[in-house]
C-alpha positions in Angstrom: 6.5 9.7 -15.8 6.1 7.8 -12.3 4.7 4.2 -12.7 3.5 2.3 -9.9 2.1 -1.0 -10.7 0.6 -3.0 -8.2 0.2 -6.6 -8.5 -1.3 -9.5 -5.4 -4.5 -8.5 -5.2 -7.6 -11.2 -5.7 -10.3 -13.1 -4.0 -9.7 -15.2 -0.6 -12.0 -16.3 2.3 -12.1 -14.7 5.4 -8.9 -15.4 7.8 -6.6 -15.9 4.7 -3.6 -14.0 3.5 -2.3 -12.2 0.5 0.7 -10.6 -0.3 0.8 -7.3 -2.2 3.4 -6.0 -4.5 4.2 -2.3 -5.9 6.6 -2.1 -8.8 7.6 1.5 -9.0 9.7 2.8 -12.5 12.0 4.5 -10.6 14.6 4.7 -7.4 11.7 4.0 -4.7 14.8 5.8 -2.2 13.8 9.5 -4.2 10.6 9.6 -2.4 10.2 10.5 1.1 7.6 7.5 1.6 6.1 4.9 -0.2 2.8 3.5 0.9 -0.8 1.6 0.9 -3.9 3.2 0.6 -7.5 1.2 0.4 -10.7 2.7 -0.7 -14.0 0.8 -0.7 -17.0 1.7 -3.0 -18.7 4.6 -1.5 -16.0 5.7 1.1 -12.6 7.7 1.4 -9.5 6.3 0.5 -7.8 5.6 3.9 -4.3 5.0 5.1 -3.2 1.2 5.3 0.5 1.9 6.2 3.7 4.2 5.1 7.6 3.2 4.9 10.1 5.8 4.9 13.0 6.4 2.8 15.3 4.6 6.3 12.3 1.9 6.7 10.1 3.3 9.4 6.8 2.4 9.4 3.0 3.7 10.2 0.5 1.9 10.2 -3.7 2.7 10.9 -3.9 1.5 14.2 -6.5 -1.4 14.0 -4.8 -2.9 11.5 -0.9 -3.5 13.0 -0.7 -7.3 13.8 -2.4 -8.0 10.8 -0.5 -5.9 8.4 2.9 -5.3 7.8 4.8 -3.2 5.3 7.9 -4.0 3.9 10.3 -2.2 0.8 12.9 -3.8 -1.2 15.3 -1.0 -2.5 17.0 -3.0 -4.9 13.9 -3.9 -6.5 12.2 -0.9 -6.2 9.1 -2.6 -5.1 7.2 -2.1 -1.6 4.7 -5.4 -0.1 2.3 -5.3 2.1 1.4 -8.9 3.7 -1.9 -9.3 4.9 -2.6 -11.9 7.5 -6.0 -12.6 9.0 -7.9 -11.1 6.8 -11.6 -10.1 7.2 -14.7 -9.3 5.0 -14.2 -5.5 6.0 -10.8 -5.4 4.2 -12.4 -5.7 0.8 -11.6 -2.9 -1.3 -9.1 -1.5 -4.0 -5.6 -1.3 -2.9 -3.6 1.5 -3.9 -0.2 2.1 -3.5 1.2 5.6 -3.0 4.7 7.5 -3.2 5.2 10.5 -1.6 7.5 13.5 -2.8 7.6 16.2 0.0 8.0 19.7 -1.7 8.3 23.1 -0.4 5.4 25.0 1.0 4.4 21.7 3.0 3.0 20.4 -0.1 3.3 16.9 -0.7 3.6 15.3 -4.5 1.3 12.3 -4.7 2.0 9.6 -7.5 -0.7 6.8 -7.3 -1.0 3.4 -8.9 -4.3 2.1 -10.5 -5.0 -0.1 -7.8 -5.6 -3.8 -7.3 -8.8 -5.4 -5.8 -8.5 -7.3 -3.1 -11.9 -9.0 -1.7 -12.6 -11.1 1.2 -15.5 -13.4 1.4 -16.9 -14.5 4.7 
């Protein structure tokens, strides 16, 4: 039922920038967090950043200066700007909602990502 369509993602040389765009179907304030995850062939998806419902952020450590997360309500849509970007950023964005339930379980609603690949 949740739709999260992510849009932004392409090819750019090393020390560019791209901006990333989630389009979610519904009222982006009914989940606890919204999100970017990355995942490169062969390895585990990892944490980019996380935005809570009243706009505080998280973001994986080496990548804050670089990165920065941002959500439009309104719109229902969450960015991510990248800045500087390097060859070891290539992978397959994904962005993420997170619906906290009880038993410390945690409802995950993903979008089909968007490729994002850095030459050098």
């Amino acid at each position: 039922q949740v739709q999260l369509v992510e849009s932004g993602g392409g090819l750019v040389q090393a020390g560019g920038s791209l901006r990333l765009s989630c389009a979610a179907s519904a009222n982006i304030f009914s989940f606890n967090a919204m999100g970017w995850y990355r995942q490169a062939p062969g390895k585990q998806r990892d944490l980019v950043a996380t935005i809570g419902r009243g706009g505080p952020t998280n973001y994986a450590d080496p990548l804050k200066g670089r990165f920065t997360i941002s959500r439009d309500n309104a719109k229902n849509t969450v960015y991510l700007q990248m800045s500087s970007l390097k060859p070891e950023d290539t992978a397959v964005y994904y962005c993420n909602a997170k619906q906290w339930v009880l038993g410390d379980n945690v409802r995950d609603y993903w979008g089909q990502g968007t490729q994002v690949t850095v030459s050098s």
